[in-house]
N, C-alpha and C positions, 0 to 999 in steps of 0.2 A: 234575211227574212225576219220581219218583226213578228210574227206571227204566224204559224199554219194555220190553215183556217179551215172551218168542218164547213163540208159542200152536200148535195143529193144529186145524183147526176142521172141523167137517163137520157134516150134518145142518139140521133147518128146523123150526119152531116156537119155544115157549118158550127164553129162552139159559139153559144150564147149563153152570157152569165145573167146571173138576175140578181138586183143586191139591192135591199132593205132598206126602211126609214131606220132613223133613230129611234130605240127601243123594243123594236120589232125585230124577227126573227127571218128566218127564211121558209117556214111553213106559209108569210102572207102571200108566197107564188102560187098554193097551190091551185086555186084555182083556175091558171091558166099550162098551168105547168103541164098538164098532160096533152094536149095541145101540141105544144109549141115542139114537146117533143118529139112529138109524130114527124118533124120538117130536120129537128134541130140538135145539137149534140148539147142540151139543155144544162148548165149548171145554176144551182141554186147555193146562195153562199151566205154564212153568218157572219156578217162583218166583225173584225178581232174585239173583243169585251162584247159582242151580243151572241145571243143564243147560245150556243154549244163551244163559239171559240174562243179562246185564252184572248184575255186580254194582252194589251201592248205593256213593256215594260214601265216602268213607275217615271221615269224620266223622257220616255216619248210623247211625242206631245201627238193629242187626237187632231191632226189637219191635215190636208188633203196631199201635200207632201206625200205626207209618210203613208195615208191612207192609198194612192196610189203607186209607191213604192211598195207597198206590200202587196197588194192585188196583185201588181205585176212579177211580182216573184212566184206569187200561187199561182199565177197564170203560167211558168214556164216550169213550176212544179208539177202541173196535173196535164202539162203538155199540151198548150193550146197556144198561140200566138193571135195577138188582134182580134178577138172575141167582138162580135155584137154585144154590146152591152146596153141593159136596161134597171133604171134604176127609176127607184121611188121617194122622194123626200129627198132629207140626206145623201140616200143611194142613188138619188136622179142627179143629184149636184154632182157624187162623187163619179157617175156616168159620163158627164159633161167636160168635167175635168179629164178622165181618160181620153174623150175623145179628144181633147184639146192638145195632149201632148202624145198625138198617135198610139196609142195603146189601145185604140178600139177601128174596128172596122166600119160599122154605125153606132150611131148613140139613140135610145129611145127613154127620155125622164119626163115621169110621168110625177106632176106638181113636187117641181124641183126645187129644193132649198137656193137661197144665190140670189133671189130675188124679191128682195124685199122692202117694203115701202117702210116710213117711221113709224105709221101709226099698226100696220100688220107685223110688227118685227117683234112689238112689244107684246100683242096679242097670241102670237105663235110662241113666243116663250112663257106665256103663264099658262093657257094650255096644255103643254108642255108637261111643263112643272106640275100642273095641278094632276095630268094624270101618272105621271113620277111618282106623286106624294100617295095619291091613291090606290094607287100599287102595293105601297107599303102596310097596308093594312093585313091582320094574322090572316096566314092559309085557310082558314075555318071559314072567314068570311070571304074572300074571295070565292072558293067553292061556292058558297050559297047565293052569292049575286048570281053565279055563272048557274046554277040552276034552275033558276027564274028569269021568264020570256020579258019580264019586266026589268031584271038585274040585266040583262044580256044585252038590252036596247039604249037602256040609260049608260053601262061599260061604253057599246061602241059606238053612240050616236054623233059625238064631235070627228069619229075619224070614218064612218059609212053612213051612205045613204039607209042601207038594208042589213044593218047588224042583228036582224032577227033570223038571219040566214046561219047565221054561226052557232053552234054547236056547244052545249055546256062545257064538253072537254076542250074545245079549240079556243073559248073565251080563258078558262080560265088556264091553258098553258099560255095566251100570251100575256096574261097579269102576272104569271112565274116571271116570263121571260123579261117581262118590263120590270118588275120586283127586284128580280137577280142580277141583272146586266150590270156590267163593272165600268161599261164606257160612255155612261149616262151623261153626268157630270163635265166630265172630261171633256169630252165632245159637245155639249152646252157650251162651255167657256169660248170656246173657239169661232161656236157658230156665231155666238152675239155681233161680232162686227164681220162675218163673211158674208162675200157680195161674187157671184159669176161675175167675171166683165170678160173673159177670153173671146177668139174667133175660131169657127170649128170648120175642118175642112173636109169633113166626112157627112156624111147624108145623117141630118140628125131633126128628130120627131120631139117637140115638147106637146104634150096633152095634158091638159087641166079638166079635174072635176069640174063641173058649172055650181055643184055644191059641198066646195070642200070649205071648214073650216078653221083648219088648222093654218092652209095657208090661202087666203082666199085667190078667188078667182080673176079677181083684180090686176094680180100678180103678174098674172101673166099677158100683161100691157104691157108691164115694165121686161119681161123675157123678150117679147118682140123688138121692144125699141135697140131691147142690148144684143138681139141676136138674129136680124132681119134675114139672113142667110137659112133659116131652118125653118120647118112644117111645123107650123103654131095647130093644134089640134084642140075643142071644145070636146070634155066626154060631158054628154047632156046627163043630169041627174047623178052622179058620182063624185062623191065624197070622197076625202083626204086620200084615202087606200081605195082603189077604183075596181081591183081587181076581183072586189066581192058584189061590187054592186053593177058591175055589166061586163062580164069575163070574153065573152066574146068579142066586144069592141076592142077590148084591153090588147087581147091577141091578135088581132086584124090590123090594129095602130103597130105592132112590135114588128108581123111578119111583111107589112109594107115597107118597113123602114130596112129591115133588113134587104128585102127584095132591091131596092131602091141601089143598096152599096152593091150586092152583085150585080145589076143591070150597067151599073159604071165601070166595072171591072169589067164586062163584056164588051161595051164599048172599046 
C-alpha cells in the first residue's frame, strides 16, 4: 500500500467510493453524501498528498497506476470489493481507469479529466495553476476573502455555478486544503499528456456541467467519440464541481448508474 488513505464512511448496502478533483478534498461530497447514504455503504476518500492523507513516497510517481494500485489496497483494507465508484475531475478519470481494469462494479465521472482537446488542455492547466498560486496567499487573507459574499464568489466562480452557497468556513478549509496538498505538482506533471482511451465493460455514466470551466463542456464530444458504450449525461447549469450547484441531479445521475450494474447482475 502506497498509502493509507483517511475516508468518512456512513451508510449500509452496496460500498460506494467517492473521490475528488485535484486539489480538492473529500468534504466536496458532501452535499450529496447524506443521500446516497441512505441507499449505500458510502465512502468518501482523500486521495494520497490531498486533504488529510499522507502523501505517496518521494519516488512514486502520481499516475493512475499507482493511483489505482493504492485505491485497490484501501479498498481490501476497509473491506469492500468492487465498489461503485464515482469520481470528479481527476477522480472521475481515476473512476474510469478502475472501471477499466475491473476494480469497480459501476463507474459514475462526473467532468472527467482524460479528455482533452489542445486548445482546453492548456486552459485547464493555467486555471489550474492560477488557482494553485492563489491558494498560496497568507491564512489572514484567505480568511478574509472567505468572509465576504463577494470574496466567496470571485474564490469559486471558475469551479461553481453557485459558490454563494458555500459557507465562509467551507471556502476557506478548501483554500487550506488547496494551499497545503503535497500531490499538486506531482500530479500536474503527469496529467499534461494524460489522455482516457481505454474500453469499459461495466454500466458507466459520464455527466458534464453545461457550465464548467475548468474543463469545458466541449469535452465531452471528445468522451463520446472515445467511449460510445456509456450514458453521456448533460448537468444543465453546473460548473466544474456539480455537486454544489444541483445535488439532487448529482445523486439521481450516481444512484441510476449504480441501479443500472445491479439490474445486470440480476439478469
Amino acid at each position: 500500500m502506497l498509502s493509507e488513505l483517511v475516508y468518512t464512511r456512513k451508510g449500509s448496502g452496496e460500498p460506494l467510493v467517492l473521490i475528488h478533483g485535484i486539489g480538492h478534498r473529500r468534504q466536496a461530497w458532501d452535499p450529496v453524501f447524506e443521500t446516497l447514504a441512505q441507499s449505500y455503504d458510502v465512502i468518501a476518500v482523500d486521495l494520497a498528498g490531498f486533504g488529510e492523507s499522507p502523501a505517496y513516497p518521494l519516488k512514486a510517481a502520481y499516475d493512475m497506476d499507482n493511483a489505482c494500485h493504492n485505491l485497490s489496497d484501501n479498498f481490501a483494507h476497509w473491506g469492500i470489493e468492487r465498489p461503485h465508484v464515482v469520481g470528479n475531475s481527476l477522480g472521475g478519470a481515476i473512476a474510469l481507469e478502475l472501471g477499466a481494469r475491473g476494480l469497480a462494479r459501476s463507474v459514475t465521472a462526473l467532468s472527467p479529466a482524460g479528455f482533452f482537446g489542445t486548445l482546453n488542455r492548456v486552459q485547464t492547466l493555467t486555471l489550474l495553476v492560477l488557482l494553485r498560486v492563489t491558494s498560496r496567499l497568507p491564512d489572514r487573507v484567505l480568511r478574509l476573502v472567505s468572509r465576504s459574499a463577494i470574496g466567496r464568489r470571485l474564490a469559486g466562480s471558475s469551479l461553481y455555478t453557485h459558490p454563494e452557497r458555500f459557507t465562509a468556513d467551507e471556502v476557506y478549509g478548501d483554500a487550506l486544503a488547496l494551499k497545503h496538498c503535497r500531490g499538486f505538482e506531482r500530479t500536474i506533471v503527469k496529467g499534461v499528456t494524460y489522455s482516457f482511451t481505454q474500453h469499459l465493460d461495466v454500466p458507466t455514466t459520464i455527466a458534464w456541467g453545461t457550465r464548467d470551466l475548468i474543463l469545458p463542456y466541449g469535452s465531452s464530444a471528445i468522451a463520446q467519440e472515445r467511449l460510445p458504450e456509456a450514458r453521456h449525461v448533460a448537468l444543465p447549469h453546473c460548473g466544474h464541481v456539480p455537486m454544489i450547484d444541483d445535488p439532487a441531479l448529482v445523486a439521481r445521475v450516481i444512484e441510476n448508474t449504480a441501479a443500472e450494474a445491479g439490474a445486470s447482475v440480476a439478469a
